[in-house]
C-alpha positions in Angstrom: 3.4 93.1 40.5 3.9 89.6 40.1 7.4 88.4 38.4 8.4 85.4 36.5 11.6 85.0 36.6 12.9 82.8 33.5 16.8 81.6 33.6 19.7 78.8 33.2 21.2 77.4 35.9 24.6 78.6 34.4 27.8 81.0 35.6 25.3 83.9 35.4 23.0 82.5 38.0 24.7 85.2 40.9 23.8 88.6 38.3 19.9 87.1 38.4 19.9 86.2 41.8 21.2 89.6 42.5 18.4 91.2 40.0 15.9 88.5 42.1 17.4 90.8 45.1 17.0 93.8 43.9 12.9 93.5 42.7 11.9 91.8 46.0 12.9 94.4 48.2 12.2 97.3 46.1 15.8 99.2 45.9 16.2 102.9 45.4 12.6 103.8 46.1 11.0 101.3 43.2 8.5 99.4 44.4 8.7 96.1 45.9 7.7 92.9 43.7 6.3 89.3 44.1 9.5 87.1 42.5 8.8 84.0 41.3 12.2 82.1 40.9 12.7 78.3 40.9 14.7 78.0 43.5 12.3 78.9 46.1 9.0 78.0 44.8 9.8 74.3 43.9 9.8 72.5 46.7 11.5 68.9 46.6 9.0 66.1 46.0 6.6 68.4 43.5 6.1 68.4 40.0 8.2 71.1 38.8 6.5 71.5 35.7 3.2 71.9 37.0 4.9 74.5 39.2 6.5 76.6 36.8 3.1 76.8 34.7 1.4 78.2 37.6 3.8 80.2 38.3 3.9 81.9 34.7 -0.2 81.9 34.8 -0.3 83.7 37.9 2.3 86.2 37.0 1.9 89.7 35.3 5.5 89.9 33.7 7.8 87.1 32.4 11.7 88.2 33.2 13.8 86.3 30.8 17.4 85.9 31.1 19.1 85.1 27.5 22.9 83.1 27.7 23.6 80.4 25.7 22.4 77.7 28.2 19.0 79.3 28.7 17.9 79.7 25.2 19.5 76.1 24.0 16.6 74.0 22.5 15.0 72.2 23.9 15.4 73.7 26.9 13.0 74.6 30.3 13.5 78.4 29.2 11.9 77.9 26.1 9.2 76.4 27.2 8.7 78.5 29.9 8.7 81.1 27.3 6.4 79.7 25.1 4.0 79.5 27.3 3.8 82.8 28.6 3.5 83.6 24.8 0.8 81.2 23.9 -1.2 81.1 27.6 -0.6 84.8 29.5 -0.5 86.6 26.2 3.1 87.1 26.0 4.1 90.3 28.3 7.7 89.0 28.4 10.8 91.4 29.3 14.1 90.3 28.6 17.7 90.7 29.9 20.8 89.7 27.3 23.4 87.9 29.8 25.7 86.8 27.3 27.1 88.5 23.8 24.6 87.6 20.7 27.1 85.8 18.4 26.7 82.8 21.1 23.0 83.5 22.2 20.3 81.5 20.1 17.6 83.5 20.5 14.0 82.3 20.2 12.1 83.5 17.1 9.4 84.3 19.6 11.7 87.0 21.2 13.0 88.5 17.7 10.4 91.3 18.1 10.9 92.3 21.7 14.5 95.0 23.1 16.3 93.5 25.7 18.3 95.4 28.5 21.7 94.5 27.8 24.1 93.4 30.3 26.4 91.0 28.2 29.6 92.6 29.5 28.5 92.0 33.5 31.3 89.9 34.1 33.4 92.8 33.2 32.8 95.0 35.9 31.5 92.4 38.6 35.3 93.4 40.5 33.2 96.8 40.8 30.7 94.5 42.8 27.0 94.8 42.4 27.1 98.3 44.2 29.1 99.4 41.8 28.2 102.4 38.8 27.5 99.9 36.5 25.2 97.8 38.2 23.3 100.6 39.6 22.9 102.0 35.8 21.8 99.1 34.6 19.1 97.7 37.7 17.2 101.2 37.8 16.9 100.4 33.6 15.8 97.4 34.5 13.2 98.5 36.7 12.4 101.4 34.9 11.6 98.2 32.1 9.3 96.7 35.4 7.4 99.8 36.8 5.4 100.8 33.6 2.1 100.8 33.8 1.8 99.8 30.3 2.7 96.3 31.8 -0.3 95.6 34.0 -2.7 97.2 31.0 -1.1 94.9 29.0 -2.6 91.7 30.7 -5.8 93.2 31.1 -6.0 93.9 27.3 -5.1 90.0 26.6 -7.6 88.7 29.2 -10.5 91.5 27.7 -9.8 90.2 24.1 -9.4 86.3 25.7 -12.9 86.9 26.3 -14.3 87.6 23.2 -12.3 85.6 21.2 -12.3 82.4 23.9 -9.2 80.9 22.0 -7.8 78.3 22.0 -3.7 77.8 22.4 -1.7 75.5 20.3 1.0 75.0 22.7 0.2 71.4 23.8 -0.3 70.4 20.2 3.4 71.7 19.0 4.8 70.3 21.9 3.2 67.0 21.5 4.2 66.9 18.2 7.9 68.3 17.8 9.1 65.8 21.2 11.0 63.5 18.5 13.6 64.8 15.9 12.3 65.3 12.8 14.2 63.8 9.8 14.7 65.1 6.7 12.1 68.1 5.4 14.8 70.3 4.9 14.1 70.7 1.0 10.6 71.5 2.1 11.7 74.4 4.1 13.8 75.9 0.8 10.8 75.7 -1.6 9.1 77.5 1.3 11.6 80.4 1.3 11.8 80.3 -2.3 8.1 80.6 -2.2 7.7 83.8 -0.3 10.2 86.0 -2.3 7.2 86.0 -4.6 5.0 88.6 -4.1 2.1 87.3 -6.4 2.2 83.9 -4.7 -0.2 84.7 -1.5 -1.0 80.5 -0.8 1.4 77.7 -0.4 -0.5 74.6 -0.1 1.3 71.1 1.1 -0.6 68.0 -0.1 -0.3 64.6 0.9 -2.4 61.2 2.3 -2.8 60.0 5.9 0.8 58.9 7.4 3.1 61.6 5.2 3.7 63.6 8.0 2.1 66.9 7.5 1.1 68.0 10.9 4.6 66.7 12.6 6.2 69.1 9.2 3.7 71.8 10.5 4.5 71.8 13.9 8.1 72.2 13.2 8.0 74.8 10.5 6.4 77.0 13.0 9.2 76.1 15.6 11.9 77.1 12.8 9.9 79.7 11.2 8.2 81.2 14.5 9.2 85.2 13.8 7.0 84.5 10.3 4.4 82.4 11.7 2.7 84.2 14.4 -0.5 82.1 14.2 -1.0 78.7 13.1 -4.0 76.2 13.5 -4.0 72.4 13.9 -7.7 71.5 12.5 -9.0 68.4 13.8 -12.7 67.1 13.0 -15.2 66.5 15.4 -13.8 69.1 17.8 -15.7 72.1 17.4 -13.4 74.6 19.1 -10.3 73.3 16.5 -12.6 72.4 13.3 -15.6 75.3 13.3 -14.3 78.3 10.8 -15.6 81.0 13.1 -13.1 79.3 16.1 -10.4 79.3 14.0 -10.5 82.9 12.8 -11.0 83.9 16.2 -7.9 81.8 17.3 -5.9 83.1 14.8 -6.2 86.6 15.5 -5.9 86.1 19.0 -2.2 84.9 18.1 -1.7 87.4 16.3 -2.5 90.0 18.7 -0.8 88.6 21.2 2.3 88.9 18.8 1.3 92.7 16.9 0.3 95.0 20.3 -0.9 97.6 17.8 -3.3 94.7 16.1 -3.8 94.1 19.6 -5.5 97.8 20.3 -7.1 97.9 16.8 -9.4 94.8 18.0 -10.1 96.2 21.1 -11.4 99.4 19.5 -13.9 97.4 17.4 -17.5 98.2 18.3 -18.3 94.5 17.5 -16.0 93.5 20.1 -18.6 92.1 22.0 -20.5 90.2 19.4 -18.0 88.4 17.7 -19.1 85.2 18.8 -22.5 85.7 16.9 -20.8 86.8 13.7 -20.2 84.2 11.0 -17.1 83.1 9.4 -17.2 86.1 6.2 -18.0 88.8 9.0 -15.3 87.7 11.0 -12.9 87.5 8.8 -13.9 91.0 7.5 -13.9 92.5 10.5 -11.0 90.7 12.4 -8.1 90.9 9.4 -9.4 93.1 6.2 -9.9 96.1 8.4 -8.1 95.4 11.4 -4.5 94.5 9.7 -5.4 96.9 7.1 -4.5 99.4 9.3 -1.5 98.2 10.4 1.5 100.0 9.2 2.4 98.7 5.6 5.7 100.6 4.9 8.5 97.8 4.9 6.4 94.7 6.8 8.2 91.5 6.6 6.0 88.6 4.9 4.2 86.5 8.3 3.0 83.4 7.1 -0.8 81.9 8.9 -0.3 78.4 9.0 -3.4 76.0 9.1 -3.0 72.3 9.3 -5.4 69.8 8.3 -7.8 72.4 6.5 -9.5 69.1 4.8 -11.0 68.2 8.6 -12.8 71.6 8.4 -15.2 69.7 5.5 -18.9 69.7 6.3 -22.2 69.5 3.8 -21.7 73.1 2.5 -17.6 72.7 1.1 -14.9 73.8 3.3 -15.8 77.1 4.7 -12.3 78.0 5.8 -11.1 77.8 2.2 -14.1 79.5 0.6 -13.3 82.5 2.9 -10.0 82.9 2.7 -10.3 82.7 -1.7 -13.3 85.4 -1.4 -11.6 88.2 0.8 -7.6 87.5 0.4 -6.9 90.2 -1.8 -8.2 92.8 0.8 -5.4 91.4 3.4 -2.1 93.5 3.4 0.4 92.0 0.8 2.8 90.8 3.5 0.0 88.5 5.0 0.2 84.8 3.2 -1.0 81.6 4.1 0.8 78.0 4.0 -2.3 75.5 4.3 -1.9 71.6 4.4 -4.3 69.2 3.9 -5.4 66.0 2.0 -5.6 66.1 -2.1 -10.0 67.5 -1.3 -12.3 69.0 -4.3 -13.8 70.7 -1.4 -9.9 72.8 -0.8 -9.0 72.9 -3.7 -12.0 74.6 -6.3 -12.3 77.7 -4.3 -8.2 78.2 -4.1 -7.6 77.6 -7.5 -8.0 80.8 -8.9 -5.1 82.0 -7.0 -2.5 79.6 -8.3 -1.1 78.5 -5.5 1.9 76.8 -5.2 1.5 73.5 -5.1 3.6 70.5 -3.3 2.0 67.0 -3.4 3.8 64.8 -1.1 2.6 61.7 -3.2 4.2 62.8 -6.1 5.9 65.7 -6.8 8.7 65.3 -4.4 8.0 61.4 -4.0 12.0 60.6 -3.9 13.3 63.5 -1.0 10.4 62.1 0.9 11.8 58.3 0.2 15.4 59.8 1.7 13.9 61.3 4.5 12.3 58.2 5.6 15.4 56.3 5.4 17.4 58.8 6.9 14.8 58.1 9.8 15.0 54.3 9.4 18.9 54.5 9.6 19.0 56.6 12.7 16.7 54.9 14.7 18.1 51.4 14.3 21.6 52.3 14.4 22.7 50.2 16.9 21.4 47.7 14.2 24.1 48.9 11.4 21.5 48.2 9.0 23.1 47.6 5.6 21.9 49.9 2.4 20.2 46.9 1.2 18.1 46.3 4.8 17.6 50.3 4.8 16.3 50.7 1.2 14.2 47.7 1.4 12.1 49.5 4.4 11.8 52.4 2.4 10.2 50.4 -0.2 8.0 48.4 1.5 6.5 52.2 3.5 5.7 52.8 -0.3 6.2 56.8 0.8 4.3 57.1 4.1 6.1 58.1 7.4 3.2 56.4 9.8 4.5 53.3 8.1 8.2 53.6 9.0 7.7 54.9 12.7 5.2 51.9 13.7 7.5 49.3 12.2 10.8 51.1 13.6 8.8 50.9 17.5 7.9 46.9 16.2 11.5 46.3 15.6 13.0 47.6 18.9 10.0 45.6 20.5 11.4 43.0 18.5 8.0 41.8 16.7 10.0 42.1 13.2 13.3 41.4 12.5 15.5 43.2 10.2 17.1 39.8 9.1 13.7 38.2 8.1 12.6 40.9 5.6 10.3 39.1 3.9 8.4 38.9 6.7 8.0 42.8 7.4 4.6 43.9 5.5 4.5 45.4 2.6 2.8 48.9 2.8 0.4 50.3 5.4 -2.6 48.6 4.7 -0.6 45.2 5.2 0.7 46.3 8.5 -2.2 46.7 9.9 -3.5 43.7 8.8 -0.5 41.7 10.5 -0.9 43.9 13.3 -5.0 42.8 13.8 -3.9 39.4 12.9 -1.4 39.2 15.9 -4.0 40.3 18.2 -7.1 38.1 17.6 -5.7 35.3 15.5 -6.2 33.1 18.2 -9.9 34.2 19.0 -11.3 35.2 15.3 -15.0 34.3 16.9 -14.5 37.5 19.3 -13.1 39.3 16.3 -16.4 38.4 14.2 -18.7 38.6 16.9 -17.5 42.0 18.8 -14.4 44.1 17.0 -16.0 43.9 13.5 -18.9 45.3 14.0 -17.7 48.4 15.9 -15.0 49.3 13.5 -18.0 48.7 11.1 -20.1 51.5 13.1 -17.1 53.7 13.4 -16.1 53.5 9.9 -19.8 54.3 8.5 -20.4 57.0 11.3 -20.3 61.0 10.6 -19.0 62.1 13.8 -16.2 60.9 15.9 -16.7 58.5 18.7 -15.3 58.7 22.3 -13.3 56.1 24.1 -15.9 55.5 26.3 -18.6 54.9 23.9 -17.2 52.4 22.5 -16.1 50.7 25.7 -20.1 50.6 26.2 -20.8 49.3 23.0 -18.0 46.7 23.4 -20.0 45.6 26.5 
């Protein structure tokens, strides 16, 4: 069986080089195992991330040591961990090497027992031959040798199959790399939210630039034992836009998180033609039935998570919505959606005779979302010392939107803008940009007229989203 072996280059680096030990040479009569451990499969000169997620790919368990250094975020172990949640489908075993008062475990691991060895260092005068590490390595390879392990991966890929998902690792990571400021009174009305039972929709509204994906992306981070499945929906991609993709990704996560949902889709006689259902089937099939089996009996809320649901628009509404308002009250209770999205007809009529709660970024919480910006502002230029007049004179001028203060905050360390000349920073959005086309072809406005102009005028009018390279080709 192939091993990935997940851990921090801390004090308790000679217990899992021992345990390393131990599973390659197949002590006490267990069988011997194929290790994958940094340390010897990293060679110098290669690109160790590239290494470690073919190592987790190609690997049928992921052996995770938790101490306070491993599970630190961010961190390589978390990653590592996410991905074998999100890629391999999430057979991860775990080992607890330091006491849980200083351990921060992942969310992602909340669900899963751990062999416990937090009091090693206790008893390593016994050495490793000792009683107690004896006890506790033939627990940890009874943990190993189960054959549930290697049905486990074959279940994942089977169902990977049918459901050809598609994972939103990349996409969190891409968008949770810089600190997020502020948002903290967003996550309270969320929690305040799901204490009532009658409330099965939150729904986040804002413009272009407030910041809802970045929000989303880190909600899931913070809230990741609630959100087992979440969907970033982008137009003009197919695989992330098409309501029949989307169901199917999100009960892929979820199976990958619920191994009884896990064997309930498996048994389905449609298994092998969900790809020809359409979006009311599938949703039918894949979460009325399937989680309605599920065990009820004292279920913590878990919160789906779709971002962007306006980009799932075409001719006939927003199909995504329209599903969700016609079936949600066959879903188990504990089963609630957050959604975000632009302020869309085409979102809101079919959700609005569930009352959901509502929070429009525009308005409603207008002045937290003016503080969080210039907590942002204030952060980033520190070396600057801006003074509260300086600060609250950006806020003003981003009139509310995010986009606004991150492209101006890159422009002043570029030094485009100065801090000192305020009245030459733009005013709003729509004026940046203006200075920022101005910059570029105020010196050649004939090329502007001749060339730029009328592509943006054939990508503004166009219906589906244009490639790079076409309009390189049109350019020429």
């Amino acid at each position: 069986m192939g091993i990935f072996l997940s851990y921090g280059h801390d004090s308790n680096a000679p217990l899992i080089e021992k345990i390393y030990e131990y599973l390659t040479n197949g002590c006490d009569g267990s069988p011997k195992h194929d290790v994958w451990i940094d340390k010897s499969e990293i060679k110098e000169g290669e690109d160790w991330r590239c290494r470690i997620s073919e190592g987790i790919r190609q690997s049928d368990v992921v052996l995770a040591g938790l101490s306070k250094y491993s599970t630190r975020n961010p961190g390589v172990c978390r990653d590592e961990i996410s991905i074998s949640v999100g890629v391999m489908g999430g057979n991860i075993k775990t080992i607890l090497l330091e006491p849980t008062d200083i351990v921060a475990v992942s969310a992602m691991l909340s669900h899963i027992q751990w062999l416990d060895m937090s009091d090693w260092k206790r008893h390593i005068d016994e050495g490793f031959n000792g009683k107690y590490f004896q006890r506790k390595f033939k627990e940890l390879a009874r943990m190993i040798n189960t054959p549930e392990n290697e049905k486990f991966n074959g279940d994942i890929n089977r169902l990977r199959e049918r459901l050809i998902p598609i994972s939103p690792i990349m996409r969190i990571k891409s968008l949770t790399q810089k600190r997020m400021y502020g948002r903290q009174w967003l996550y309270k009305k969320i929690e305040e939210w799901d204490k009532i039972d009658e409330q099965r929709i939150f729904w986040i509204v804002g413009g272009p630039g407030f910041g809802k994906s970045t929000f989303a992306a880190n909600l899931q981070q913070t809230f990741n034992a609630k959100i087992p499945a979440i969907q970033f929906v982008e137009w003009g991609k197919p695989a992330h836009s098409d309501p029949c993709a989307i169901l199917r990704n999100i009960a892929f996560q979820l199976a990958v998180r619920y191994h009884d949902y896990l064997h309930r889709l498996l048994d389905l006689p449609q298994l092998d033609n969900l790809t020809k259902m359409n979006e009311h089937e599938l949703f039918d099939v894949l979460f009325c039935e399937s989680m309605g089996l599920m065990i009820d009996g004292g279920h913590e809320n878990i919160w789906i998570l779709i971002d962007a649901l306006d980009e799932a628009n075409d001719a006939n509404g927003n199909m995504i919505a329209l599903t969700i308002s016609r079936h949600i009250d066959r879903l188990p209770r504990w089963m609630k959606f957050i959604l975000t999205s632009r302020d869309d007809k085409k979102v809101s009529l079919p959700l609005q005779r569930f009352e959901p709660q509502v929070f429009d970024l525009e308005h409603s919480i207008e002045m937290n979302n003016f503080c969080d910006i210039k907590e942002f502002v204030t952060s980033e230029l520190s070396e600057l010392k801006l003074t509260d007049l300086q600060s609250e004179s950006i806020v003003r001028k981003s009139e509310g939107v995010f986009l606004y203060a991150q492209l101006l905050v890159e422009d002043i360390k570029a030094g485009v803008y100065s801090v000192d000349e305020m009245k030459k920073i733009p005013n709003g959005i729509n004026s940046y940009y203006y200075n920022l086309f101005s910059r570029f072809y105020l010196n050649d406005m004939n090329f502007y007229d001749e060339y730029v102009a009328k592509v943006l005028e054939i990508i503004v009018s166009s219906s589906k989203a244009f490639s790079i390279l076409s309009n390189v080709r049109m350019m020429n």
